[in-house]
N, C-alpha and C positions, 0 to 999 in steps of 0.2 A: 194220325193223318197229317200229313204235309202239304203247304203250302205258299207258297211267295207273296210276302204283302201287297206286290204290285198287280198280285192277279186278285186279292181281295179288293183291291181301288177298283180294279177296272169293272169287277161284277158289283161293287157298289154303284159309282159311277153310272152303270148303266141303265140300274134302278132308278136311282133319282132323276134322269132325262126323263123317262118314261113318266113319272110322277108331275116330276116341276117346267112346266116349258120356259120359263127363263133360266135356266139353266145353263150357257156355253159351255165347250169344250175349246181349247186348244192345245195343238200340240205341236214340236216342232220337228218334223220328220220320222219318228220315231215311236207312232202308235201303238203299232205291235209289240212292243218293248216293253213302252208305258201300258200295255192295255187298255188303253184308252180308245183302240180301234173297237170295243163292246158295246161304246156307247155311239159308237161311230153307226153300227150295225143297225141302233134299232132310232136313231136318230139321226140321220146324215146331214141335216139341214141346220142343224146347229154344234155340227163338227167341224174342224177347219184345220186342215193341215198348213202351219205356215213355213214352212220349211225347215231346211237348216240356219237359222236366223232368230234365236231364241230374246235377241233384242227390239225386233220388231213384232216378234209374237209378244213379249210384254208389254207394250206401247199399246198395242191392237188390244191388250185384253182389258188393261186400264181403260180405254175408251169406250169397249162394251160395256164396262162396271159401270160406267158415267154414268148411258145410258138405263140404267137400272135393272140391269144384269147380272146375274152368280157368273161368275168365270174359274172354271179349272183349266189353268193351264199346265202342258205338261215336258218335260225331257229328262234327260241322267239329270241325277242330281251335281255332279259334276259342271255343268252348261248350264241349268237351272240354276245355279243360284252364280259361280263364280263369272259367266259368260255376261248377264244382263244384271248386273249389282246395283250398278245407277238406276239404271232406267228401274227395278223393282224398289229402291229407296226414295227416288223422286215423284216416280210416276202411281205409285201404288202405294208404298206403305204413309209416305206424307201427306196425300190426302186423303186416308182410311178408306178406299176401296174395295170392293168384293169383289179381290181375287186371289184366290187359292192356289197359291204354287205347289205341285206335287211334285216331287224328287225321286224318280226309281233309280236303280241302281249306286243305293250311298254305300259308302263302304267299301274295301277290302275285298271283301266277297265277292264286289264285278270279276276277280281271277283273270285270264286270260288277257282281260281287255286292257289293262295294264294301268300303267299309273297315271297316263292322262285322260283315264275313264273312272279311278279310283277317287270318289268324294271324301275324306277324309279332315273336309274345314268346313264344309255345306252347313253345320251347324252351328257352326263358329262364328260364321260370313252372316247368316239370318239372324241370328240373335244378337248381334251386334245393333243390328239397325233395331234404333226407338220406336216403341209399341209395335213390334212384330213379335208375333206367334209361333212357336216351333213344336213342332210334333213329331214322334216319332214311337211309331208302334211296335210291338214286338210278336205280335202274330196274326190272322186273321181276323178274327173277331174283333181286334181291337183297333186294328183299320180301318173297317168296316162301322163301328161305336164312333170313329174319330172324325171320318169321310161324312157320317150322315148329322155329326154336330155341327163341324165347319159350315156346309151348304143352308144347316136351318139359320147361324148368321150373317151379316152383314160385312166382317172384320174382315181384312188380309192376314195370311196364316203362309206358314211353311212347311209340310209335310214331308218325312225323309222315308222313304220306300228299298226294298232291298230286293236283290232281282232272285236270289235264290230261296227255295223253299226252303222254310222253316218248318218244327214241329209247333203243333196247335200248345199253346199254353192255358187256354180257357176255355168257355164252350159257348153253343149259342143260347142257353140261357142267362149266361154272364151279365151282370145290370153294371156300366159303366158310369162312372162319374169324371168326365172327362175333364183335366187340369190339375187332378187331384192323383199322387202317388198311389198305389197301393201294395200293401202287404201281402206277399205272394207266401209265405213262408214265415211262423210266426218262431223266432229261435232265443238264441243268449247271447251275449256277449260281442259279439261281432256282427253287423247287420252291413250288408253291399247293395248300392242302390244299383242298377242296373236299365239298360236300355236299349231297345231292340234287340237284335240276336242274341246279344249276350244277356236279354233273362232265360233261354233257354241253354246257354253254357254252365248259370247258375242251378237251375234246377236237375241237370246231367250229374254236376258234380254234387249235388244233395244227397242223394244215398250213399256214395261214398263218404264225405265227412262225417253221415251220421252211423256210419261203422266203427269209423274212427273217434267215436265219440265226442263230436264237434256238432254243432247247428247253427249255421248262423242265422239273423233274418235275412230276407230276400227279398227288395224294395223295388216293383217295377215301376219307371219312372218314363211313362209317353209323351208330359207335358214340358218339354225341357225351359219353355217360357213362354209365359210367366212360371217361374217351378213354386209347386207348393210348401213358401217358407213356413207354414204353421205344420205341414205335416212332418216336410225335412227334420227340422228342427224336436218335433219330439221323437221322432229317433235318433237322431242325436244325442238327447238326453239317456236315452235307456239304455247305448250301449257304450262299450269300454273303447272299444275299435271298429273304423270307418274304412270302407273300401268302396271305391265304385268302378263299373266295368261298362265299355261302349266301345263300337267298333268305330270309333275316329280318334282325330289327334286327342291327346288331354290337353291339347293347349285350345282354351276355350267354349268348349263341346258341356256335356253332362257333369263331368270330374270339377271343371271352374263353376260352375255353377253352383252345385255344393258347396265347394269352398268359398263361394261368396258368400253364399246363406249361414255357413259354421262361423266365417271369419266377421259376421254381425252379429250374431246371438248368440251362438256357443262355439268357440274355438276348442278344434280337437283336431288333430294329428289324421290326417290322411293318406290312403292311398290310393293312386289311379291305375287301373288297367285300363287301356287305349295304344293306341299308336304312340308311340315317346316319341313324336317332335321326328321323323322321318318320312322319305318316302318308302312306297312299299314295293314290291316283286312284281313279275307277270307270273303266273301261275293258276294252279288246281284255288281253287276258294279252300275248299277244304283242310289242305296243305298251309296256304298265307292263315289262316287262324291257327294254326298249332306255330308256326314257324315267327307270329307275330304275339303269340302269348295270350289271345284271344280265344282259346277257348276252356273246356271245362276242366284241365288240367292245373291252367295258371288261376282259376280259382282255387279251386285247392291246393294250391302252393301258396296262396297268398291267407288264404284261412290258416293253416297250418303253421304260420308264425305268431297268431294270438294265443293260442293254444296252449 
């Protein structure tokens, strides 16, 4: 079964109004999008379209936190994070307020909508600023595991959402341990941490490698920061060769990250699948991942040289 992280936010999301009445929601024009019009549905009183103005929606939602309020607020994550930088580094994450920036449409996969709708640094841009949270899930369940952590605390966080569906990677008896990597795929030699869409590009190309008489590990990695250097790190240890796959730039995203954590504890030779340092197409999504090297092919191309 398929489905889009941003419609797991939004059927979470909905939930939790229902449950927690300090809860807000904001979003900035763009509900239906974000799905954030679900919680809109069964809560309208603590829904608040603030337009196209995603800097005054951050301002307004830092001021709800003040007053001792959860805030999700929401748009592409393109305008979420590169549109309102300041105002979420000054007004939210320096004085640790509770609010929850969620990001749909990261990535590539917006298709159509072209490259000034295409997030491709959103994670780069968030994790940059000191003591900020970055998240980023790879299928429903695990946005849903991420959505209902974030709200039980207090912290500002960054959530990166993706507008098209994905296949389910887990299920809903899955027990998460949120901040922490995990092991999707236990192999030899070669292990690729992976993130959002692209752990399901790694597990596509899994049956074919292990034809080919290859296995690598397959490392899904939600919590891009703080990332988990005790877990990073012993994989690192165990295998020969490092790969890792996300659908954003490698400059700064998932790939730097690792390589911060190898180039402290254990230095090893890496390689990044992502965006190499460009802009991308307007096009079919489906199409920009083969045509960008993103998807289950350039895994296996990239296994294929440890081999």
């Amino acid at each position: 079964m398929s489905k889009a992280t941003r419609e797991a936010y939004g059927e979470t999301l909905q939930q939790l109004v229902l449950e927690d009445p300090k809860i807000v929601v904001l979003d900035a024009d763009l509900s239906g999008s974000t799905k954030t019009a679900m919680a809109k549905k069964v809560a309208p009183e603590r829904h608040f379209n603030m337009g196209i103005a995603e800097e005054n929606m951050i301002g307004v939602a830092a001021g709800i936190a003040s007053s001792g309020y959860t805030v999700f607020a929401s748009s592409f994550a393109m305008f979420a994070t590169g549109r309102c930088w300041e105002q979420i580094r000054n007004s939210v994450v320096y004085p640790q307020l509770n609010v929850k920036i969620c990001g749909s449409h990261g990535g590539i996969s917006v298709g159509e909508d072209g490259v000034s709708h295409q997030a491709t640094e959103d994670m780069a841009i968030m994790r940059s600023i000191p003591e900020m949270r970055v998240f980023c899930p790879a299928d429903e369940f695990e946005t849903k595991a991420i959505i209902k952590y974030i709200a039980s605390d207090k912290l500002p966080c960054y959530v990166r959402l993706g507008r098209s569906a994905v296949d389910e990677v887990y299920d809903e008896n899955t027990v998460f341990e949120v901040g922490k990597i995990r092991t999707i795929n236990k192999g030899k030699k070669v292990a690729i941490f992976a993130t959002g869409l692209m752990v399901q590009a790694c597990m596509k190309a899994l049956p074919v490698l292990k034809e080919l008489g290859m296995e690598p590990t397959i490392v899904d990695v939600s919590c891009i920061k703080p990332i988990d250097e005790e877990g990073v790190v012993e994989i690192l240890k165990q295998h020969d060769h490092i790969i890792t796959a996300e659908e954003h730039n490698v400059v700064g995203g998932l790939g730097s990250a690792i390589c911060e954590v190898a180039c402290k504890y254990h230095p090893v030779q890496i390689e990044r699948i992502g965006i190499q340092d460009t802009f991308a197409q307007s096009g079919n999504f489906k199409d920009l991942l083969v045509a960008y090297h993103l998807d289950d092919k350039a895994i296996i191309d990239a296994v294929k040289k440890y081999y």
